[in-house]
C-alpha positions as a Markdown table, in Angstrom:
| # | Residue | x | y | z |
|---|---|---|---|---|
| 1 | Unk | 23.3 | -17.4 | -35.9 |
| 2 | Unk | 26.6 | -16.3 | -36.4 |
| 3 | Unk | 28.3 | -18.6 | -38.6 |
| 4 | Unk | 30.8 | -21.5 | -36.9 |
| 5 | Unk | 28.6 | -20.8 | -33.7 |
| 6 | Unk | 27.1 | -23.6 | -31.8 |
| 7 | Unk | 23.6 | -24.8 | -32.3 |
| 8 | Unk | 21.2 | -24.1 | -29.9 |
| 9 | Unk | 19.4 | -26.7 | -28.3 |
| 10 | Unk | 16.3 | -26.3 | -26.6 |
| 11 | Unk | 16.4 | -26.1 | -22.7 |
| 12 | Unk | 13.6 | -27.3 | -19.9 |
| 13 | Unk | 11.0 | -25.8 | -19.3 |
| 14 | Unk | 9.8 | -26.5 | -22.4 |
| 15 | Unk | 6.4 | -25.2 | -23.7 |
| 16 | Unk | 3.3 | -26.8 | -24.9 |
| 17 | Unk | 4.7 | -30.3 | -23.7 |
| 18 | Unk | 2.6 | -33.3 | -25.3 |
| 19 | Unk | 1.5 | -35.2 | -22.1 |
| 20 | Unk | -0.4 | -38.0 | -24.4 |
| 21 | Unk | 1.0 | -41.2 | -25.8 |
| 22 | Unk | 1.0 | -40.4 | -29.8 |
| 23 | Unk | 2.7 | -44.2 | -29.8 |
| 24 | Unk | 4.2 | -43.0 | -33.5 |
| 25 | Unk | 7.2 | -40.8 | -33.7 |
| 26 | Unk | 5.7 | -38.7 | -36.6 |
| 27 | Unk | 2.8 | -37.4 | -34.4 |
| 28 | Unk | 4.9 | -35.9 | -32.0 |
| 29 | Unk | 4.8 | -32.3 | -31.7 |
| 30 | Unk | 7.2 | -30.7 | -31.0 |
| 31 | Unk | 9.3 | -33.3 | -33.1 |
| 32 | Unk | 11.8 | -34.9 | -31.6 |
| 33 | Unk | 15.8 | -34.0 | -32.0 |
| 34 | Unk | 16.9 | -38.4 | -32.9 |
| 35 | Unk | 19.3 | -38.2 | -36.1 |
| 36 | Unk | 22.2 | -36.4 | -34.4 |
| 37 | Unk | 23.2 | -34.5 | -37.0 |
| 38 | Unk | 26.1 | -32.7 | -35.2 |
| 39 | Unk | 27.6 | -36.1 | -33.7 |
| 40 | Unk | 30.7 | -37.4 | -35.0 |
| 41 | Unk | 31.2 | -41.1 | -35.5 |
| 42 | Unk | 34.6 | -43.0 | -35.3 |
| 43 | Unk | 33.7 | -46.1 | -36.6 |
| 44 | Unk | 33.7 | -47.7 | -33.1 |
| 45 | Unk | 31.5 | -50.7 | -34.0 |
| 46 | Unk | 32.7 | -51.3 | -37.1 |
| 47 | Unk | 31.7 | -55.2 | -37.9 |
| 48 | Unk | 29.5 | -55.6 | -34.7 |
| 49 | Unk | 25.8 | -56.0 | -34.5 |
| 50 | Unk | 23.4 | -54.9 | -32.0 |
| 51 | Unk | 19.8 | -55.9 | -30.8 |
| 52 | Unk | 17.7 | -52.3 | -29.8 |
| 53 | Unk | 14.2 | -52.9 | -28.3 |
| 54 | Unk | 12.0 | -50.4 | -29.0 |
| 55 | Unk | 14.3 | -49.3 | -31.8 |
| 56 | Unk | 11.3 | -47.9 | -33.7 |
| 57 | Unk | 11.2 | -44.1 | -31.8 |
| 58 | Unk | 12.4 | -42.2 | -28.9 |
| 59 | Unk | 15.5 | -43.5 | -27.1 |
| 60 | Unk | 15.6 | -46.4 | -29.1 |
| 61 | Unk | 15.7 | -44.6 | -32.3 |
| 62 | Unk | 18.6 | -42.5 | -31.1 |
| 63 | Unk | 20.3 | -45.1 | -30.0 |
| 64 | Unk | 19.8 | -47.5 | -33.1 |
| 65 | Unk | 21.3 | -44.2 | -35.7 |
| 66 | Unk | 24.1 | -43.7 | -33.5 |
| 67 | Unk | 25.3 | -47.4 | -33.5 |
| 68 | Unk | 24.6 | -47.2 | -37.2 |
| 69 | Unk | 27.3 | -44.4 | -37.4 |
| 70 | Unk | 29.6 | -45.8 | -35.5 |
| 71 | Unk | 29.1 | -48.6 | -38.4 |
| 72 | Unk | 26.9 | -51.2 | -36.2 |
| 73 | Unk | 24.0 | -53.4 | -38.0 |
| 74 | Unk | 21.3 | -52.9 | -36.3 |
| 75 | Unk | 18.1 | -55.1 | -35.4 |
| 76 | Unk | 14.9 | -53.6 | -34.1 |
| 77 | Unk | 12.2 | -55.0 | -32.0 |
| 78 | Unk | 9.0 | -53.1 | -32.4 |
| 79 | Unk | 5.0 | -53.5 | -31.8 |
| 80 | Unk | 3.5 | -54.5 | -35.0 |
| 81 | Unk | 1.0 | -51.2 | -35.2 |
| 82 | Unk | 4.1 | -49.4 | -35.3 |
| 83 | Unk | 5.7 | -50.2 | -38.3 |
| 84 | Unk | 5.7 | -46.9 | -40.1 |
| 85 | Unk | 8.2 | -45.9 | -37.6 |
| 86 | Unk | 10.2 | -48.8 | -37.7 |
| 87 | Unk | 10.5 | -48.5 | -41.5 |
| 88 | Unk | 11.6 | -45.1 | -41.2 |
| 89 | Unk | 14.7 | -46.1 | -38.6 |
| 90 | Unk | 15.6 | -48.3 | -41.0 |
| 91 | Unk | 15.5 | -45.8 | -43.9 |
| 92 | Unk | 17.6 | -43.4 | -41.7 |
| 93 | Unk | 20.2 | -46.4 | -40.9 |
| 94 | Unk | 20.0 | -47.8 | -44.8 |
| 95 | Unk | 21.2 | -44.4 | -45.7 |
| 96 | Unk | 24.7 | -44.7 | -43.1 |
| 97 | Unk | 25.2 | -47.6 | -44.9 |
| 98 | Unk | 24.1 | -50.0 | -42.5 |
| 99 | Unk | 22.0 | -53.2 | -42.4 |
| 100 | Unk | 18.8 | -52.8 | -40.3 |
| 101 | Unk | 16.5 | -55.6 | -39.4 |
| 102 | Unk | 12.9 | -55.3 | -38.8 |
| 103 | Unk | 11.6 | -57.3 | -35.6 |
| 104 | Unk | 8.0 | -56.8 | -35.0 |
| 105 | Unk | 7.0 | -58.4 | -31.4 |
| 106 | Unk | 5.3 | -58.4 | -28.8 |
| 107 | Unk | 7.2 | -57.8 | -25.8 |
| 108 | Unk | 5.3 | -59.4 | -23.3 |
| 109 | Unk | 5.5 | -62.5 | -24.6 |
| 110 | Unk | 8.5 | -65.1 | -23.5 |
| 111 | Unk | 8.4 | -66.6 | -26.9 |
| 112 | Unk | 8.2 | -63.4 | -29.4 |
| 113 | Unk | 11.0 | -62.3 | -27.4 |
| 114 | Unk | 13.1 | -65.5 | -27.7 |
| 115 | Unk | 12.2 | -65.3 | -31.2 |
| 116 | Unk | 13.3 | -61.8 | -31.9 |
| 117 | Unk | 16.4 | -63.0 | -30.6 |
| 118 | Unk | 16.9 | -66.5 | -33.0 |
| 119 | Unk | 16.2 | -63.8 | -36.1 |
| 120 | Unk | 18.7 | -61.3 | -35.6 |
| 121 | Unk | 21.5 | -63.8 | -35.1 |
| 122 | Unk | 20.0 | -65.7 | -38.1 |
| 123 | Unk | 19.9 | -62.2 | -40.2 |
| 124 | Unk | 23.1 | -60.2 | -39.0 |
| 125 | Unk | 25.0 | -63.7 | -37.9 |
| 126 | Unk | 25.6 | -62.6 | -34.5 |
| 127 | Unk | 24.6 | -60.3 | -31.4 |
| 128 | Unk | 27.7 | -58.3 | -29.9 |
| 129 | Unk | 25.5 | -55.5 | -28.5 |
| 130 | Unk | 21.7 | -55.5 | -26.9 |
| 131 | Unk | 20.1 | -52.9 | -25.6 |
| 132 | Unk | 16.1 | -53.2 | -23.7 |
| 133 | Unk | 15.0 | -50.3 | -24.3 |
| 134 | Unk | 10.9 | -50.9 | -25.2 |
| 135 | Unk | 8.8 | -48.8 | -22.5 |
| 136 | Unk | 5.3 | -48.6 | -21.2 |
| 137 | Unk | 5.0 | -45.1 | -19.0 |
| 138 | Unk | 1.6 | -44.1 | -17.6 |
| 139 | Unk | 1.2 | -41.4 | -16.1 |
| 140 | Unk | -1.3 | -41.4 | -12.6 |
| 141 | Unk | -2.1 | -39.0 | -9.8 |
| 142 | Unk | -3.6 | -41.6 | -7.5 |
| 143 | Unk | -2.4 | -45.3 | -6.8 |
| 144 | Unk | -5.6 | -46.0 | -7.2 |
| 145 | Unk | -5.9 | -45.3 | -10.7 |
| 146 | Unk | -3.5 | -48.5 | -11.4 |
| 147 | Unk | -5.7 | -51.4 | -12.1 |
| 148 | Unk | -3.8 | -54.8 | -11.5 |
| 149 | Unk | -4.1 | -55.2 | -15.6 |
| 150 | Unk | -2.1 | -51.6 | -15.7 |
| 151 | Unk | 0.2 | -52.9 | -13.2 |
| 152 | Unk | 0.9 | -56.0 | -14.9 |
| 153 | Unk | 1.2 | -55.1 | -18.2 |
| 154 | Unk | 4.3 | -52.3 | -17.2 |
| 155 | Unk | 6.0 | -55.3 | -15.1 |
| 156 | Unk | 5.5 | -57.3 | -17.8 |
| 157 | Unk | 6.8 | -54.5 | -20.4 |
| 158 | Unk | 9.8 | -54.0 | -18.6 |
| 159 | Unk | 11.3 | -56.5 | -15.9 |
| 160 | Unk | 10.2 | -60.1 | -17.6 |
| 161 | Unk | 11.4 | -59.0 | -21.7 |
| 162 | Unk | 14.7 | -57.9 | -19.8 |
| 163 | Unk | 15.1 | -61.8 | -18.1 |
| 164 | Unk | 13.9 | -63.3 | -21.6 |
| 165 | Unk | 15.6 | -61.7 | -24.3 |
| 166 | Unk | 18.8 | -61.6 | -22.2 |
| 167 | Unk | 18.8 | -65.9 | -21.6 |
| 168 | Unk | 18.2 | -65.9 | -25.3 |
| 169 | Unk | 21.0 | -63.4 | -26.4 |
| 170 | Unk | 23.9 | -64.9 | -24.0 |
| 171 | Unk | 22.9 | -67.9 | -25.7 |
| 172 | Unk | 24.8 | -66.5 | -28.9 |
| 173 | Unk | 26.7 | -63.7 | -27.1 |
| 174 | Unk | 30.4 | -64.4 | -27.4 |
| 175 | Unk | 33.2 | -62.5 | -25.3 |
| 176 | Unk | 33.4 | -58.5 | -25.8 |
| 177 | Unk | 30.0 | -58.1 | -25.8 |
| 178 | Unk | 27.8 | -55.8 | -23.7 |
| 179 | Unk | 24.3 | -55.7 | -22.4 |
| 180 | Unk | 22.6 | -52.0 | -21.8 |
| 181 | Unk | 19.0 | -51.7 | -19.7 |
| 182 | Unk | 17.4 | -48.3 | -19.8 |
| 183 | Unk | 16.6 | -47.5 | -16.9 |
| 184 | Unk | 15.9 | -44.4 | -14.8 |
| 185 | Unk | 16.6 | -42.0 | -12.3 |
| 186 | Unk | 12.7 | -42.9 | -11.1 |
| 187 | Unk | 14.2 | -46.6 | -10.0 |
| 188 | Unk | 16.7 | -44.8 | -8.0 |
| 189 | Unk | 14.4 | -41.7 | -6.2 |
| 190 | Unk | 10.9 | -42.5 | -7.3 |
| 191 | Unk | 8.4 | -40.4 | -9.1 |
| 192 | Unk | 5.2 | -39.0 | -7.7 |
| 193 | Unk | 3.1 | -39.9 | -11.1 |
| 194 | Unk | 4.5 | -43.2 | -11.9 |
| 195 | Unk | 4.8 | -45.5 | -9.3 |
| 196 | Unk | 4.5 | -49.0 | -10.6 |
| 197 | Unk | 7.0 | -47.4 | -13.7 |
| 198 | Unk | 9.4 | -46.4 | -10.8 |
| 199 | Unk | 9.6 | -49.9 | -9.5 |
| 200 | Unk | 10.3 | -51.5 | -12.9 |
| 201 | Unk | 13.4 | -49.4 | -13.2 |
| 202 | Unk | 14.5 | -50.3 | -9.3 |
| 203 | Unk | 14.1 | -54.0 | -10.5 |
| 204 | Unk | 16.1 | -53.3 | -13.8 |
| 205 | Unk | 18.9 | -51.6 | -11.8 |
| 206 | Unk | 19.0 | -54.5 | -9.3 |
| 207 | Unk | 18.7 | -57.1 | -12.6 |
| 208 | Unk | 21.5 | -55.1 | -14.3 |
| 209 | Unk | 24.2 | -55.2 | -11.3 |
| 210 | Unk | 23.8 | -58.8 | -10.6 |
| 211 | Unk | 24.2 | -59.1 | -14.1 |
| 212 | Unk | 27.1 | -57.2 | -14.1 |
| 213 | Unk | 28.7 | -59.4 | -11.8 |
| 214 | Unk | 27.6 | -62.4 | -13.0 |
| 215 | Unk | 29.3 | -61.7 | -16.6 |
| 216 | Unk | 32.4 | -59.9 | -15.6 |
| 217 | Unk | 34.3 | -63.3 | -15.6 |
| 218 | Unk | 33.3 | -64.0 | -19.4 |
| 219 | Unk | 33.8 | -60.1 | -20.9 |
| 220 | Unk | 30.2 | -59.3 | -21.3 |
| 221 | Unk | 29.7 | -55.9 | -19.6 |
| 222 | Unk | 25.8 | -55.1 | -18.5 |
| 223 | Unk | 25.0 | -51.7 | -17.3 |
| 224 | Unk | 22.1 | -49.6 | -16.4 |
| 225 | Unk | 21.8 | -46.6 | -17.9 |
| 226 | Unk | 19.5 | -44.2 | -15.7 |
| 227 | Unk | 17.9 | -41.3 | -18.1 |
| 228 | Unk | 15.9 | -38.6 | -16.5 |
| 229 | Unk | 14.6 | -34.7 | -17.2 |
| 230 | Unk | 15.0 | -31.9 | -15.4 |
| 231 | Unk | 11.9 | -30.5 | -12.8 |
| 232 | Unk | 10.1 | -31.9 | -10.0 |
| 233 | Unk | 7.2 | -34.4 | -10.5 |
C-alpha cells in the first residue's frame, strides 16, 4: 500500500465466517477490527461517564474504547466466565487514560442489574451515558428448534435488563444525558434464522421510542440504534 493511501477494510462476503458462539473475543477467528485505530477523537465526553452492557467484546467493546477516546469513564457489565475479556477492555481503555470499571452480572436478573447500576454511580460518581448492549443470538432453521427455555432466556437477555437497568439509571441520570439500545434491522424486517432474536429488537425499538418521548421534556435523549450486515438470511 502506497503510502498516505487508505486502509483497506474488509468487505462482505467474507470467507470462512465463524458461525459458533466462541463467547470470548480472543477465540474469534478472524479477529475482530474493535480498537479503532484510524478514528479521531475530539474529546467530546470529556468528564462524562457511561454504563456499556456487554462492554466485554463485540459491539460493546467498540463502543466502550471509542467513549474512552472521546475521554468518557467507562463501566462495564459483563458475565462472570467472561472476565478475560473484560480485563482486556479495561487494559485497552487504562491505556487512553481513562477509568474503567469492571461489572460482572448476570443480566437476567432484576437485582444484578439494579446493582450494576448502584456501583457505577458509586465508582465513577455518576451516569451521563448508558448503553444495553449485552446480546443472546441463536441461530435456528425451524421454529421448532426454540424450546420455551431458549425463548425465555433471549426475552429475558434483552427486553427485561433494558426496563431494569434503565429505572435504575434515571434514578441518578441528571439532564444531558442519553440512553442508547442496540437494536437491529431484524426488529424492523425480521430474519429467517432468528425469530424470537427478531422480536426482542421490535420490542426494544418500541421501548426505545416511547422512551424517547417520555424523556424529551427532562433532556435525556433515548435512541435505538439498528445495526445489521449485508446478505440475505
Amino acid at each position: 500500500m502506497a503510502s498516505g493511501a487508505p486502509a483497506q477494510e474488509p468487505e462482505p462476503p467474507f470467507r470462512g465466517r465463524q458461525r459458533q458462539h466462541p463467547g470470548f473475543e480472543a477465540a474469534m477467528q478472524p479477529q475482530p477490527h474493535c480498537q479503532a485505530a484510524r478514528y479521531r477523537a475530539a474529546a467530546e465526553l470529556e468528564g462524562l461517564t457511561a454504563l456499556v452492557t456487554g462492554g466485554d467484546s463485540g459491539i460493546g467493546l467498540a463502543v466502550s474504547v471509542l467513549f474512552a477516546k472521546e475521554h468518557a469513564n467507562v463501566a462495564i457489565t459483563f458475565l462472570p466466565e467472561e472476565d478475560p475479556d473484560a480485563q482486556a477492555t479495561c487494559d485497552a481503555i487504562g491505556e487512553l487514560g481513562q477509568r474503567c470499571v469492571r461489572l460482572p452480572a448476570d443480566p437476567t436478573t432484576a437485582s444484578q442489574c439494579e446493582r450494576a447500576i448502584e456501583h457505577s454511580v458509586a465508582e465513577l460518581d455518576a451516569i451521563n451515558i448508558h448503553v444495553r448492549n449485552a446480546e443472546h443470538p441463536v441461530h435456528t432453521d425451524s421454529l421448532n428448534q426454540i424450546s420455551d427455555a431458549v425463548f425465555n432466556t433471549t426475552f429475558r437477555t434483552h427486553v427485561y435488563p433494558l426496563f431494569w437497568l434503565t429505572r435504575a439509571t434515571l434514578r441518578h441520570m441528571k439532564g444531558g444525558g442519553a440512553i442508547i439500545a442496540t437494536c437491529s434491522k431484524t426488529g424492523l424486517i425480521g430474519a429467517k434464522i432468528m425469530p424470537d432474536y427478531s422480536a426482542t429488537k421490535g420490542a426494544i425499538n418500541a421501548f426505545a421510542k416511547s422512551l424517547a418521548v417520555q424523556l424529551a421534556d427532562k433532556g435525556n435523549p433515548a435512541n435505538a440504534l439498528a445495526s445489521g450486515w449485508s446478505g440475505r438470511r
